[in-house]
C-alpha positions as CSV (number, residue, x, y, z in Angstrom):
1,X,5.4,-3.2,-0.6
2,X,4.7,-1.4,-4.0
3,X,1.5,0.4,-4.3
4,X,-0.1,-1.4,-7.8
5,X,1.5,-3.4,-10.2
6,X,0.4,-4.5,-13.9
7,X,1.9,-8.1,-15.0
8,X,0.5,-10.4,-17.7
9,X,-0.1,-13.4,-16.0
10,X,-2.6,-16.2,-17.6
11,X,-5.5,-15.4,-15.4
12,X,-6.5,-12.7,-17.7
13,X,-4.6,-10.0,-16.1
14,X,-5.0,-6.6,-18.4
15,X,-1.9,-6.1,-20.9
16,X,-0.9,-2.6,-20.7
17,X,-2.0,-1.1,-24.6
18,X,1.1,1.8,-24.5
19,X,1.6,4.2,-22.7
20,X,0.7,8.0,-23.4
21,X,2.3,11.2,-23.2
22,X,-0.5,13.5,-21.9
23,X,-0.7,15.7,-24.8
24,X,-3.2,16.2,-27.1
25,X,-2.9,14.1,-30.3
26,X,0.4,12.5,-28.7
27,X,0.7,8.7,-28.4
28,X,3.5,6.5,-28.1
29,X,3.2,2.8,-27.5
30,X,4.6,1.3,-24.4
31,X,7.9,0.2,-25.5
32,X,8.3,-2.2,-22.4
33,X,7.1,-5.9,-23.1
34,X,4.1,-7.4,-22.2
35,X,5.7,-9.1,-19.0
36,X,7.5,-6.1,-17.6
37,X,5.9,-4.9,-14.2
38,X,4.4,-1.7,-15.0
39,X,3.8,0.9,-12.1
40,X,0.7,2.6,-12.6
41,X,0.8,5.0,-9.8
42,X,4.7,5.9,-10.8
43,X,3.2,6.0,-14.5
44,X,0.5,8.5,-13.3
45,X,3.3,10.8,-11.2
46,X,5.3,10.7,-14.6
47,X,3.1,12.6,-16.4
48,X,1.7,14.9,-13.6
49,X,3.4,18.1,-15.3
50,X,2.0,17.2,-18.8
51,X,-1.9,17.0,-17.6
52,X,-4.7,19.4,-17.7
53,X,-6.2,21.0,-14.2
54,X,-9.3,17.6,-15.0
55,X,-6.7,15.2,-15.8
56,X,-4.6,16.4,-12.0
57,X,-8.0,15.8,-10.4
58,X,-8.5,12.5,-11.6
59,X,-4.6,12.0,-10.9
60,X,-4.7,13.3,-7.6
61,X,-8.0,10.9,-6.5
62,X,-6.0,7.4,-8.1
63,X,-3.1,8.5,-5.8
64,X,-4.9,9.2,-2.7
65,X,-6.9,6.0,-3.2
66,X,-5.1,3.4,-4.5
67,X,-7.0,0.5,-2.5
68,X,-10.0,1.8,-3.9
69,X,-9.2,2.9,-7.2
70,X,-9.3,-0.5,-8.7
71,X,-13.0,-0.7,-8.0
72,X,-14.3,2.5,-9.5
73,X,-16.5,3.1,-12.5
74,X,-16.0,5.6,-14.7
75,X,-19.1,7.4,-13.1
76,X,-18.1,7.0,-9.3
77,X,-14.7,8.3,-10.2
78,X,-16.2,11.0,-12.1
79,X,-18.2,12.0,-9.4
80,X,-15.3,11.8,-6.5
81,X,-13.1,13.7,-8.8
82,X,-15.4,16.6,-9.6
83,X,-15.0,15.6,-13.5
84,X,-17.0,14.5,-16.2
85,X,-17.2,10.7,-17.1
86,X,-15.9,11.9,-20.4
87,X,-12.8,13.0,-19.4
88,X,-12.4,9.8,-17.1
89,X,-12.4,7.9,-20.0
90,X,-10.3,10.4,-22.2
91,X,-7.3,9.9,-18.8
92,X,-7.6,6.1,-19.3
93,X,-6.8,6.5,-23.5
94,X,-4.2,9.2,-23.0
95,X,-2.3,6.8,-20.4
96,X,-2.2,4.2,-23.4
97,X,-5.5,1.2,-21.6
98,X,-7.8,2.3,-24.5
99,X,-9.8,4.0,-21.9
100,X,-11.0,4.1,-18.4
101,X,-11.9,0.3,-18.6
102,X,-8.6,-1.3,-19.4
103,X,-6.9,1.2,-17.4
104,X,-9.4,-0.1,-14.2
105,X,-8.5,-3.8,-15.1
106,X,-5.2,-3.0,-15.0
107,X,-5.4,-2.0,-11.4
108,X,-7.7,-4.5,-10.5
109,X,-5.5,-7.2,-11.9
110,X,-2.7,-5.5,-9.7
111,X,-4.7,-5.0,-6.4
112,X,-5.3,-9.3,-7.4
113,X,-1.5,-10.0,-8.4
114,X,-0.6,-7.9,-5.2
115,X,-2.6,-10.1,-2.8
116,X,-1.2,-13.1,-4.6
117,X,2.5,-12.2,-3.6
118,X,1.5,-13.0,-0.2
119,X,3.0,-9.7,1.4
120,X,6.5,-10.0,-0.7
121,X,7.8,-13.3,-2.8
122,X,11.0,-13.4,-1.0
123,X,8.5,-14.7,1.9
124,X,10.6,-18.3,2.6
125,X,8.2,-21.2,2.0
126,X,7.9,-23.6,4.8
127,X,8.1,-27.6,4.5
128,X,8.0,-28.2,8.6
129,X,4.9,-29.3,10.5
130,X,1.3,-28.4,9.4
131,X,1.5,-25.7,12.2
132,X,4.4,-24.6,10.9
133,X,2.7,-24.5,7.5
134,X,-0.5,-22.7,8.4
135,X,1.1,-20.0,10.3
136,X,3.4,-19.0,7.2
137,X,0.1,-18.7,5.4
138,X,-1.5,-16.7,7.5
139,X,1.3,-14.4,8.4
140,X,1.7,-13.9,4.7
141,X,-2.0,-13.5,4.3
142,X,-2.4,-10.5,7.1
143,X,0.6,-8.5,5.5
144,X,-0.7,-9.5,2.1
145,X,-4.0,-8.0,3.3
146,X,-2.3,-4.7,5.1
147,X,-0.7,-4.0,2.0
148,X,-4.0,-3.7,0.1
149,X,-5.8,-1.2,2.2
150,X,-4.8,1.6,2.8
151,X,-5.2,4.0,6.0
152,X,-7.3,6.2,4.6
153,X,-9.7,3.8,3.0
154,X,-10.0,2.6,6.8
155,X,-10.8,5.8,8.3
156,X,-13.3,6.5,5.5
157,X,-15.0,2.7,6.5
158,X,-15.2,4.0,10.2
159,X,-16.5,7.2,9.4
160,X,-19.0,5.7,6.9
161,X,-20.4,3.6,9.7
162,X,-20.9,6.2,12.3
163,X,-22.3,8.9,10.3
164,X,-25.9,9.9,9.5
165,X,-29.3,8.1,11.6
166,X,-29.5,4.6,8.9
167,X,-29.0,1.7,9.7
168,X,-26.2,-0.4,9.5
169,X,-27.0,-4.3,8.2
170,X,-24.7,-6.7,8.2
171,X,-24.7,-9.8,6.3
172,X,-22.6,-13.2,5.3
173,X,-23.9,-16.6,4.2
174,X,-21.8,-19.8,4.6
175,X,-18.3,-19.4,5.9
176,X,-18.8,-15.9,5.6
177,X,-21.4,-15.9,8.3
178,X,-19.4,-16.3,11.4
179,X,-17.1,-13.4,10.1
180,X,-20.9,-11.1,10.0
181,X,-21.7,-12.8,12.9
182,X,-18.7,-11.6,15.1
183,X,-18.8,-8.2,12.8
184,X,-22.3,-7.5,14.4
185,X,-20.9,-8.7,17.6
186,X,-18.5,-6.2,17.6
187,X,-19.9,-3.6,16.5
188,X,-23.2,-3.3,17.9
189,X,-21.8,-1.7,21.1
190,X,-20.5,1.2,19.6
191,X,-22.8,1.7,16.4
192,X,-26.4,2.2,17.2
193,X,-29.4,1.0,14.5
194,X,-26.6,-2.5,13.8
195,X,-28.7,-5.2,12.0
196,X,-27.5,-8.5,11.4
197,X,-28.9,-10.7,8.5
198,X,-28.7,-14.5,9.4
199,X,-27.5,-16.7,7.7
200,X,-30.5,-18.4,5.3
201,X,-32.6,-16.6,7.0
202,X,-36.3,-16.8,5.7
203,X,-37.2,-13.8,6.8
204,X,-34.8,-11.7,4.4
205,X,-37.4,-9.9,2.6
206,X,-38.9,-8.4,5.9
207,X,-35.4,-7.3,7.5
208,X,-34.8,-5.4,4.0
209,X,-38.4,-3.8,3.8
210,X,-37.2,0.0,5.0
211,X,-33.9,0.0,3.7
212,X,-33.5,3.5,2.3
213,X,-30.9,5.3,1.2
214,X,-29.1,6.3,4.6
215,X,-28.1,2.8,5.5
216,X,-25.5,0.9,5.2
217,X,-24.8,-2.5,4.6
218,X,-21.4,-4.1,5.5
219,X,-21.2,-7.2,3.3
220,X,-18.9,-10.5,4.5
221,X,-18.3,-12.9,0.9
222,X,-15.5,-15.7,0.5
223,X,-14.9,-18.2,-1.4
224,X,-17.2,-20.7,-1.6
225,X,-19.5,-17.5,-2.5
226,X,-23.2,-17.3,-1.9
227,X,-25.8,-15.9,-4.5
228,X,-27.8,-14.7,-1.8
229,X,-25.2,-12.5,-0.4
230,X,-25.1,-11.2,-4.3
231,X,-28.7,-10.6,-4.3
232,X,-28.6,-8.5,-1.6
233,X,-26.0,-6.3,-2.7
234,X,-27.5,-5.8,-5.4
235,X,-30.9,-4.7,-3.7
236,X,-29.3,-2.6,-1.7
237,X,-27.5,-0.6,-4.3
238,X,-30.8,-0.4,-6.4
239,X,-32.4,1.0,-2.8
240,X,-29.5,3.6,-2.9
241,X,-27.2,2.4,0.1
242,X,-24.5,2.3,0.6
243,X,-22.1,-0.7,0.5
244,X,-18.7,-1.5,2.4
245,X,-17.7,-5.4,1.1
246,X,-15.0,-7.5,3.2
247,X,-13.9,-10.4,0.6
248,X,-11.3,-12.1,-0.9
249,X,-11.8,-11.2,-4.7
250,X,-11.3,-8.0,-6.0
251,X,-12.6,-8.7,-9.5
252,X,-15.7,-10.6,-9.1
253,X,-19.0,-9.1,-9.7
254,X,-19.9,-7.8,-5.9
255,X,-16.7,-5.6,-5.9
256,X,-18.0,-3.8,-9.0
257,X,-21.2,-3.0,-7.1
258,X,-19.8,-2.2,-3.7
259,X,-18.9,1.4,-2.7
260,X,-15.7,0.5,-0.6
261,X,-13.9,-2.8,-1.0
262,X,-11.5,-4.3,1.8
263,X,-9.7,-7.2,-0.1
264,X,-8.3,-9.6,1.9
265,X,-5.6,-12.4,1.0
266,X,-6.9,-16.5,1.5
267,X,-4.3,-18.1,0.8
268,X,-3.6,-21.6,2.3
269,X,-1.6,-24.9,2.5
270,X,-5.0,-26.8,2.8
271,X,-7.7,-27.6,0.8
272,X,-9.9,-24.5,1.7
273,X,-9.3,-21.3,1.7
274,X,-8.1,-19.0,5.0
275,X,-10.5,-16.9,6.8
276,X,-7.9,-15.4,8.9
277,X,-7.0,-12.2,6.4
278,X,-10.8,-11.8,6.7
279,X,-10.6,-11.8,10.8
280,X,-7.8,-9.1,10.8
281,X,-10.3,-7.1,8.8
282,X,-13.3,-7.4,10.7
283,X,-11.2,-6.7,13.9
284,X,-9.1,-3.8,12.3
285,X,-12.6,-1.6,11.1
286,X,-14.1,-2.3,14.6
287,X,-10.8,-1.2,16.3
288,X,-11.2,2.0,14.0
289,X,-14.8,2.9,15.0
290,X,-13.9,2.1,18.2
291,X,-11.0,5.2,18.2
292,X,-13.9,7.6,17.1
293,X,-16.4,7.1,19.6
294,X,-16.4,9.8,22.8
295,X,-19.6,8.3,24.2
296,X,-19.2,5.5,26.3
297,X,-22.6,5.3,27.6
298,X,-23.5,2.8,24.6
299,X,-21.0,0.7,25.9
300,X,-21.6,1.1,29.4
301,X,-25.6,-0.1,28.7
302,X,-24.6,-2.7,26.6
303,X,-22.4,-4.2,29.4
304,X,-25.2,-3.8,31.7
305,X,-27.6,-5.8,29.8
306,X,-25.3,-8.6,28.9
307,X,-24.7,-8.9,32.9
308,X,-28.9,-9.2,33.5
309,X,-29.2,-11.8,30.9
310,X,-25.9,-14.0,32.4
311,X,-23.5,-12.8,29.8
312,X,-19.8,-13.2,31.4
């Protein structure tokens, strides 16, 4: 699969402006037409020779992070890169997206078209059984939702949640909350200070009372979205946390907010959306944590407590 692809699509996919050789006072519009796929990591490599030592750092962080790129502000990427938000913005004009916004919808809208291929079109449709249906779905959905995160934005996830003493909260209303729900589930063995938020619970304010900047909070939204699971992103980001979000839309508004994003693909033959791209994610960050953790005594009193209170 292709790392991120630009197309013009009616869903209000970013147009690519021109292109720009990276050269002071040098412009040349993109010749290509609207509808041509553009390659924005391929367009980036292009000009590697032609850019200054801040224009190859903010070059060299797109490349590395490609999953994550799409969801960066000018000031985050600043600040990964070692740049100014200045010249950010500047690398966005001289590749021809007016700046660092259009060039971030552009990725965003490819990280969205990307997910929407369903792990490659060639993918066969199926017209048998509903089984037959379902699992074409979902086995497009989990390579769909491999292809958008990357290895390294994993590792960085299970690092995330094992470092410092904060806490770790977890949240997820409605559908969502079964995912946070086995999340904490899984998690709570190998990652100490693990919170879980309940669904509508009335008792939010009081769980979020000493959240500080140290924690973490691993967010769970999908479609049909919650504005409580909104609000408390948003608290959180305002306390100074820091915010991993699982969800199946990587434009909406929590994405903009969060610090990591693991998109997943719902696609389905049904009238609701799958939660299964969703399921390979929860599973595949708890796998990851688990590979970093030496101690075993967590685990070992975790077992012993779920044996005194008749857990088998």
């Amino acid at each position: 699969m292709s790392p991120l692809y630009l197309r013009h699509a009616g869903s209000g996919i970013a147009r690519a402006r021109g292109s720009c050789v990276l050269r002071r006072g040098e412009c040349e519009p993109y010749a290509g037409a609207v509808g041509d796929a553009v390659d924005v990591p391929a367009l980036i490599r292009a000009r590697l020779p032609e850019l200054s030592p801040n224009d190859r750092r903010i070059a060299a962080w797109l490349l590395e992070h490609e999953a994550e790129a799409p969801f960066q502000t000018a000031e985050s990427l600043a600040r990964s890169a070692g740049v100014s938000k200045a010249a950010v913005v500047r690398f966005g004009s001289r590749l021809g997206f007016g700046g660092y916004a259009g060039l971030s919808e552009a990725m965003a809208g490819a990280a969205s078209q990307r997910l929407a291929r369903q792990g490659g079109s060639d993918r066969p449709v199926s017209h048998g059984s509903l089984l037959d249906r379902w699992l074409s779905a979902c086995v497009g959905n989990l390579e769909a939702t491999r292809g958008a995160i990357s290895d390294v934005l994993l590792d960085t996830v299970a690092t995330l949640l094992l470092a410092g003493d904060g806490r770790t909260y977890v949240v997820g209303q409605r559908k969502s909350a079964s995912l946070a729900e086995y999340a904490f589930f899984l998690l709570s063995p190998l990652v100490p200070n693990v919170q879980l938020i309940a669904s509508g619970t009335a008792s939010l304010a009081d769980l979020l009372l000493d959240v500080h900047a140290g924690d973490r909070l691993l967010v769970l939204t999908f479609r049909p979205y919650a504005r409580l699971a909104g609000e408390v992103i948003e608290f959180f980001r305002q306390a100074g946390g820091t915010i991993i979000l699982i969800s199946d839309d990587p434009l909406g508004p929590p994405a903009r907010l969060a610090n990591h994003v693991l998109v997943c693909a719902p696609d389905s033959p049904g009238p609701f959306a799958s939660a299964v791209g969703g399921m390979f994610v929860v599973e595949t960050v708890a796998a990851a944590v688990a590979e970093r953790v030496t101690d075993e005594g967590r685990q070992a009193a975790a077992r012993a407590l779920w044996g005194r209170f008749g857990t088998y």
